[in-house]
N, C-alpha and C positions, 0 to 999 in steps of 0.2 A: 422629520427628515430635513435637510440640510438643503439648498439653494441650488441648483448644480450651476449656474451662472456666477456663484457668490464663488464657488467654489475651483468654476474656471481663473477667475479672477485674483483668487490665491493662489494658483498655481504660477502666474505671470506674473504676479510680484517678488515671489521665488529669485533670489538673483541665485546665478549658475554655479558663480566659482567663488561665494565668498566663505574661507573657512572658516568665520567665526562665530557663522549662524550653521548650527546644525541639525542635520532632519531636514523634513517636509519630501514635498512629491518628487523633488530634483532625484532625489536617490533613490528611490524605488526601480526606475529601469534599471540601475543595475543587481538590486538583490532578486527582480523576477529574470532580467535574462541569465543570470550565473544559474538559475535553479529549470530554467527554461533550455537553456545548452545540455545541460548535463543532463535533460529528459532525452534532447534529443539524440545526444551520441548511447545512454545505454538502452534506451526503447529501437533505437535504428540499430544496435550492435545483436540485440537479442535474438531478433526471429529468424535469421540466416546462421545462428551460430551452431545449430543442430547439424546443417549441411558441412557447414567450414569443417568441424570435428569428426565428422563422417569422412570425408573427402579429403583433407588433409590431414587429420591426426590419427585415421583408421579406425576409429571407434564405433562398437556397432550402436543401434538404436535406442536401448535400454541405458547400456554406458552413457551414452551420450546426453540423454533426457536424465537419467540421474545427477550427472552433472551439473547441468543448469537450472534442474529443481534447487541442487544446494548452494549455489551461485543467488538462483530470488530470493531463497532464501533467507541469506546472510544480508544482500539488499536489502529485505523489507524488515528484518529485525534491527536492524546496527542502527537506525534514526532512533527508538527506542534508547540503548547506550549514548547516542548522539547527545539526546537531548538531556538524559541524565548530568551528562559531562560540563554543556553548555550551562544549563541552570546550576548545580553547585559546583563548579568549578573555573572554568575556562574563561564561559562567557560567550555570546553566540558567536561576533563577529570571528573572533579566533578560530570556531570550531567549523563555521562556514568556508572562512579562510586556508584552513587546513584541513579540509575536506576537497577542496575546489584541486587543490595543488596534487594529493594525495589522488585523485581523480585522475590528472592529468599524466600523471606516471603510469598509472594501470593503464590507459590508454592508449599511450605511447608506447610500453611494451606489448600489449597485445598488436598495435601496428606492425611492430618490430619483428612479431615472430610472422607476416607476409613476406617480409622481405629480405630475413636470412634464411638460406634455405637449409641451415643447417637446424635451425629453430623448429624443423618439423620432419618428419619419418622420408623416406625417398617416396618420390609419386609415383604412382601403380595404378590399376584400370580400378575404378571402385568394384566394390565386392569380390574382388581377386582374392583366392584363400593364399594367395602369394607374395600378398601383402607385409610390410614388414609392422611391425607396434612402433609405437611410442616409444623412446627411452626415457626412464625417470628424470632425467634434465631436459628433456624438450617437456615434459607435464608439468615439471616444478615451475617450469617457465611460465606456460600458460596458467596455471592454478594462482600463480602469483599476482599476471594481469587481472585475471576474475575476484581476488580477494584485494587487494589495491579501489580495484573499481570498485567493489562494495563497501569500502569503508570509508571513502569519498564522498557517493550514497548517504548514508548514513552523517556524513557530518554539515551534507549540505541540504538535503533532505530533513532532518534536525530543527535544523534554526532558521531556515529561510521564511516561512508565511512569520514569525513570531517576530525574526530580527524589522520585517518590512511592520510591519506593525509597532515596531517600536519606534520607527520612525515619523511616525505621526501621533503617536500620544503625549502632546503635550499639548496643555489648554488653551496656550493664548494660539495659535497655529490648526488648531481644530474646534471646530466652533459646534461642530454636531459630527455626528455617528453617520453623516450620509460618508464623510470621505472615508472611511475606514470601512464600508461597506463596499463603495467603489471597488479600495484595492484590492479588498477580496474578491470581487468579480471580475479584476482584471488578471490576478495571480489565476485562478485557477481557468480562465480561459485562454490564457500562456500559455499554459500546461497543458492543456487539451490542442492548442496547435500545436505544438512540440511534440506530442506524438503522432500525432498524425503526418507531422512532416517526417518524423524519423520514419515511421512502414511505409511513407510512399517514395518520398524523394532519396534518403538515404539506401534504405533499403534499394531500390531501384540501379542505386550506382553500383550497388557490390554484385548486382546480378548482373552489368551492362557493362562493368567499365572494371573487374578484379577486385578482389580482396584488398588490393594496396592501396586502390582510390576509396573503396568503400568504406575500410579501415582509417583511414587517414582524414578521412573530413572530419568527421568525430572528434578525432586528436584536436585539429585544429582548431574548431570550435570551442574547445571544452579551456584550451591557449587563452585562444579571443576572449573570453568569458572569465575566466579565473586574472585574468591582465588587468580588465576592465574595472572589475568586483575589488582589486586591491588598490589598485591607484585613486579610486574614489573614497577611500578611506580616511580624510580629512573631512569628509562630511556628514560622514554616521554620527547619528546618537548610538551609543554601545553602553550597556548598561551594564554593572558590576554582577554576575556570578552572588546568586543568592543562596538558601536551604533549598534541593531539592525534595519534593511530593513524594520522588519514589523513597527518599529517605526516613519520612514518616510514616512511609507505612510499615515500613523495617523496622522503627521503632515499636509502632503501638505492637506488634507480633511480640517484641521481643520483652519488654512491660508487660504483656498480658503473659507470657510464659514464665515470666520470672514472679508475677502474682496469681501464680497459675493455683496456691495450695488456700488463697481470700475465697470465703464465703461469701457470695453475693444476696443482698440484701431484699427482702420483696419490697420494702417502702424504697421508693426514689427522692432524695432529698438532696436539694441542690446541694448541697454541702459537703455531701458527700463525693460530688464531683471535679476536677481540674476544666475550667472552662475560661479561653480566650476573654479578654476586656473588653467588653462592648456586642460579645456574641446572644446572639437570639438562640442560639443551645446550649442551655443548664444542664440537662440531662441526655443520656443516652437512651437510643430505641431499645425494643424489648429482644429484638433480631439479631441471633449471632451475640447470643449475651455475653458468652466468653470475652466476648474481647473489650466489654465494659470495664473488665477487671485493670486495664491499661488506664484508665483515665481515674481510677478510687483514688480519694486522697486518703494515705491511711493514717496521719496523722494531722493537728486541729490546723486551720488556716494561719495562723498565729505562730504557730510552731514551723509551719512549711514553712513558710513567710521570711522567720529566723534563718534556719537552716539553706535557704536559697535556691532549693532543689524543685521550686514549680515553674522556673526556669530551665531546668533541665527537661530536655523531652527525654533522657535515656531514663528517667525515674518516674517521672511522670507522664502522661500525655494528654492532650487536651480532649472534650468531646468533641471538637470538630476534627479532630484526625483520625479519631475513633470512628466517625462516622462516614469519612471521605472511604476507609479501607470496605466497612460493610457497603458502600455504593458501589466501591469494583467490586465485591464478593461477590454481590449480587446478579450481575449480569451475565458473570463467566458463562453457564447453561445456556446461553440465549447467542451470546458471541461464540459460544463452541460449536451452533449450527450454523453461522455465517462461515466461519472456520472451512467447517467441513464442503458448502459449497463452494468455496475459494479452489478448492480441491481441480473442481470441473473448469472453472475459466484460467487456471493455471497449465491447463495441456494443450501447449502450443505446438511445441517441436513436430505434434504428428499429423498438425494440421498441415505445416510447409511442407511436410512429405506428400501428403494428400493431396494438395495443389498442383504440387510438382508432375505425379505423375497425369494431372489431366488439363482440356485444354481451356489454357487461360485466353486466350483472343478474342480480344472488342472489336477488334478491326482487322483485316488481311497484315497488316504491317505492326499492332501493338496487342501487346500482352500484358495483365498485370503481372507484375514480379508473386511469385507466389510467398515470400513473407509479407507481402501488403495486404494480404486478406484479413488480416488483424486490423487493417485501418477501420474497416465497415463496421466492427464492434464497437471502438469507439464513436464514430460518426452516428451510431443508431443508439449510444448513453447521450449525445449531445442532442439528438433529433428526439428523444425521449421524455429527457428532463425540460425541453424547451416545449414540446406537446402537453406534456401534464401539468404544466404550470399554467401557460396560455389559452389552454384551448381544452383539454379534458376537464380541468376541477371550474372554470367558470360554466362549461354545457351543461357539467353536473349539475351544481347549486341552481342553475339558472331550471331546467327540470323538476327539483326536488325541493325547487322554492325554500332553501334553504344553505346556507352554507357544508359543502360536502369536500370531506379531504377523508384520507388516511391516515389513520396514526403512523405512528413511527413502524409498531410490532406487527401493522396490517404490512405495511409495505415491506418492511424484510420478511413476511410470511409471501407474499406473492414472488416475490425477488427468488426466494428457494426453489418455489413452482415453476417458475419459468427454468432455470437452472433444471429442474430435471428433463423439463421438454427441452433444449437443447440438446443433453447425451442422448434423448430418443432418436431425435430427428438427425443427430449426427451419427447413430449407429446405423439407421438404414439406410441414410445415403452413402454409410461406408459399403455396406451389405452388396449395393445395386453397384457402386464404383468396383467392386472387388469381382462381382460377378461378372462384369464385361472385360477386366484384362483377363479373366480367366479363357473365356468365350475366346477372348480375341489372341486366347497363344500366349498370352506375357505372362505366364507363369514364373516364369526365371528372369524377366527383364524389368526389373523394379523403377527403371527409368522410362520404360515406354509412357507414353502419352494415351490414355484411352479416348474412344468415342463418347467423351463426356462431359459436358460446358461444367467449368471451374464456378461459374455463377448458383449453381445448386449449391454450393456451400454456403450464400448467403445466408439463408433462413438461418441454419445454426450461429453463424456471428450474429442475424441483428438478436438471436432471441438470448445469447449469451449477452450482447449488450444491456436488454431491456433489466436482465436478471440482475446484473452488475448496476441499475440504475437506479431497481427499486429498490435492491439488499445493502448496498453500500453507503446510498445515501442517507437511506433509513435507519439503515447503523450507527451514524455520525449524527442525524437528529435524535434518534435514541439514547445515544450517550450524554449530549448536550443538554439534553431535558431534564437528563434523571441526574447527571452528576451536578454538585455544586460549582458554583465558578472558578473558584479553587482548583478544580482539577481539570481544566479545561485540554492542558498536556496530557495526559492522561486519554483523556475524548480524543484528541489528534492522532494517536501512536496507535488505539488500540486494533484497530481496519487493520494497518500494517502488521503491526504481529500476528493477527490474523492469518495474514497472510503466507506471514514466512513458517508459522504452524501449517497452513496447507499447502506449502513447497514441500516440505517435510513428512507428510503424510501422503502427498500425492508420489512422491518417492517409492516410500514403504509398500505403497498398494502396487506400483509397478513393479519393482524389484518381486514381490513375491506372486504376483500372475507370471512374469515371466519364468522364474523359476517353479512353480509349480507346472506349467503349462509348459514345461520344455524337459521335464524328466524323462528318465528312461529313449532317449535320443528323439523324442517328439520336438516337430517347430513348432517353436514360442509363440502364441499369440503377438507377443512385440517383435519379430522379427523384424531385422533392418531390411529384409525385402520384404516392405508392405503387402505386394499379393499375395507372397505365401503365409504371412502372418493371419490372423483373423482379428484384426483391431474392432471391427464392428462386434465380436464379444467384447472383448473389452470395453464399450464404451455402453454396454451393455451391464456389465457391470457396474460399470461407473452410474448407469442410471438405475439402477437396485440398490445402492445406497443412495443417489439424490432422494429416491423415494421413503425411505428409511429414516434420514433426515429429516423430510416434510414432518412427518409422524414424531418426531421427537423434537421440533420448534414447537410443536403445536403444543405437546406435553410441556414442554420449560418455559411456554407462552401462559398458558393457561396456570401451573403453578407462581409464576412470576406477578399474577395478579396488574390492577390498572395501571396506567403510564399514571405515576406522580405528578411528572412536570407538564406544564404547558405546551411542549413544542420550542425551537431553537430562539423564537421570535422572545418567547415566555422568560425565554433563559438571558438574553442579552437583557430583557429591559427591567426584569425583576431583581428587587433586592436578595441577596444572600446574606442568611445568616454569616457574620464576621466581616461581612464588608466595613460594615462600620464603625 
């Protein structure tokens, strides 16, 4: 580990403005605050946009959460294309740069439609069946702000933790791996205030102060931040647009399908394989042999050699790409039940209704804003990860006279379990919340206020946090263990597509309870008047698949056999095959 005195001290040597040394710590504030803005205007734009849509675009409950399932969606998938773009093609800085801008427009227009008022339907009392729709150019409008803003997302989301990391890999300027660890704890504790600031402070304005203040800081911010991020551009290291990873694995599919009719051999002999100069993999594993046939050299080394084709990877491919593919192959079973619990801490919109209708006050005179009860989630992954580090695994080992952790596949197995006791405990405090507006006459008044502290929702955020702290985290050390360093991209995107597969799903499961549940002129479990709805089935549901899921990790846990790798620690400091 590195000095951090030695390392203060390289930072103050640092001169500010000279452009002809470039890199070091000077430009890091601006690639965490451009990715640190942009948390905060679309995490602060998010959890009120169920109401905004309700309220001003007339859309009921279902519509409405459909929407912004495929809104996270398109967010959490696009860094995925982001980063494809960035590595073989663009380049990060570009793709940051033109995501940051591209951002800035989507948020601008979404401002935009506060304050024309022709940008939205006429206003009417909510749930008035007198209501007028949307017309296709006031949605095309919005739909537009929502895809703008995600492709922004996606290009700054992309490149940001990699382009700031590129800014300190150079050896005479990093002397050890302590400052590269640094920035990663200082990136992602960025990010964790940045949301928090957006559900508390932001959100706070759009309930206090209109949509046009609410909306508008955002904007600004996202100004200030993309201003900043470009004018500082005399002092990036920006590295050249290499081969994209996602592109090799496109390759070895399409080599093994094109030597799809090669018999494969039972002697393994180096010889008979395409292997990197200097790689510690001659051969392929016995796993998913099929796609061995991608790396066969089918003619003699001498002859390839001639012909010039073991430089082609569309003809060839090597055993480490062959390998990198079976590492992603392998996991999918394992990340499709992360997947599926992404499902449950993706339904938000029904938690701001649920807030809304009861009582949030800490004091005669304050209220939490009811999209800020998403803060306590993540405040209870940051009081979580800082308890199990400090203070759970030293009690432990200290106890068990031995060093005690979790694997990776222990911890995203607990991470699910929690995930199902949240939809419990959130279905019955629906159960009890639903029971008193009933009691209390608000059958038909979906805005009343019941006899019931907004604090009973805590339990389901912290234990939605806990879930999110031990499945997420341990996703991300799981990946990083088991893949080679090589595909470290790869370990970064795969959470997020995760994710945007369970926007996606979380969708699919709503649209058809509702529709099932509202046939033959029955209310819909989703009704947009919450007390006549029955959401506590539904989250009843939602906790008969978490449980269902538990039982099917356990199964792709158990066939997935022991963690190979060491652990993230394992992974940074150990050689990989082809490094050298």
């Amino acid at each position: 580990m590195g000095n951090p005195s030695a390392e203060k001290g390289m930072m103050l040597k640092e001169p500010l403005l000279n452009p002809t040394q470039k890199g070091g710590f000077r430009t890091l504030p601006f690639i965490i605050a451009n990715e640190a803005f942009e948390k905060v205007a679309s995490y602060g734009l998010m959890p009120n946009m169920i109401i905004y849509l309700m309220s001003e675009y007339h859309l009921d409950m279902a519509t409405g959460s459909n929407v912004l399932f495929l809104w996270s969606a398109a967010t959490n998938f696009l860094p995925v294309l982001g980063a494809f773009l960035a590595d073989s093609l663009l380049g990060r800085f570009k793709m940051i740069g033109f995501g940051s801008i591209i951002s800035l427009v989507g948020m601008t227009l979404l401002w935009s439609t506060t304050m024309i008022s022709q940008a939205r339907p006429p206003p009417c009392k909510e749930f008035d069946s007198s209501c007028s729709s949307s017309t296709t150019l006031q949605l095309i409008l919005l739909f537009s702000a929502f895809g703008l803003m995600s492709i922004g997302a996606g290009g700054i989301r992309s490149s940001s933790l990699a382009f700031g990391a590129d800014q300190l890999d150079k050896r005479d300027n990093l002397k050890s791996v302590g400052a590269l660890e640094s920035y990663f704890s200082w990136y992602y504790a960025s990010i964790s205030i940045s949301v928090i600031i957006a559900l508390s402070c932001v959100v706070y304005l759009q309930e206090n102060m209109g949509w046009e203040v609410g909306f508008g800081v955002p904007a600004v911010l996202m100004f200030a931040s993309a201003v900043s991020f470009l004018l500082a551009s005399p002092f990036y290291v920006k590295l050249k647009a290499n081969a994209s990873l996602f592109t090799g694995f496109v390759q070895v599919i399409a080599v093994s399908y094109r030597n799809r009719h090669i018999a494969l051999s039972s002697e393994r002999t180096n010889m008979m394989y395409h292997h990197k100069k200097g790689s510690l993999l001659l051969v392929p594993s016995e796993k998913l042999r099929w796609l061995n046939k991608a790396c066969i050299i089918k003619v003699s080394t001498e002859e390839e050699t001639l012909l010039g084709r073991t430089s082609d990877s569309w003809s060839v491919c090597t055993v480490d790409q062959v390998e990198e593919l079976k590492a992603l192959l392998k996991v999918i079973p394992l990340w499709s039940a992360g997947m599926i619990m992404s499902v449950n801490i993706s339904q938000t919109s029904f938690a701001v209704l649920q807030a809304t209708s009861m009582d949030r006050h800490i004091t005669s005179s304050f209220q939490i804003p009811s999209g800020s009860f998403g803060m306590f989630t993540v405040i209870s992954v940051i009081v979580w990860v800082a308890l199990y580090d400090r203070v759970i695994l030293p009690v432990a080992s200290r106890i068990m006279k031995r060093p005690a952790r979790l694997d990776p596949k222990q911890r995203m197995g607990v991470g699910i379990f929690f995930s199902f006791l949240a939809m419990v405990v959130t279905a019955i405090v629906e159960y009890i919340r639903r029971g008193l507006a009933i009691k209390g006459g608000y059958a038909n008044e979906p805005l009343a206020v019941v006899r019931m502290s907004a604090l009973w929702l805590l339990p389901q955020h912290c234990l939605t946090g806990l879930a999110e702290a031990m499945n997420a985290i341990g996703q991300n050390e799981f990946y990083f263990s088991e893949f080679p360093r090589s595909m470290s991209s790869v370990a970064t995107t795969l959470v997020g597509v995760g994710m945007a597969g369970a926007n996606l799903l979380a969708s699919f499961i709503m649209t058809t309870i509702d529709q099932a549940t509202g046939e033959g002129g029955e209310k819909s479990w989703i009704s947009s008047n919450i007390n006549e709805g029955h959401y506590d089935y539904y989250y009843w549901v939602l906790a008969g698949l978490s449980f269902s899921n538990m039982i099917y990790f356990l199964v792709c846990s158990k066939a997935y056999g022991p963690c190979e790798g060491l652990g993230v620690r394992a992974w940074l400091e150990g050689d990989e095959p082809g490094d050298g």
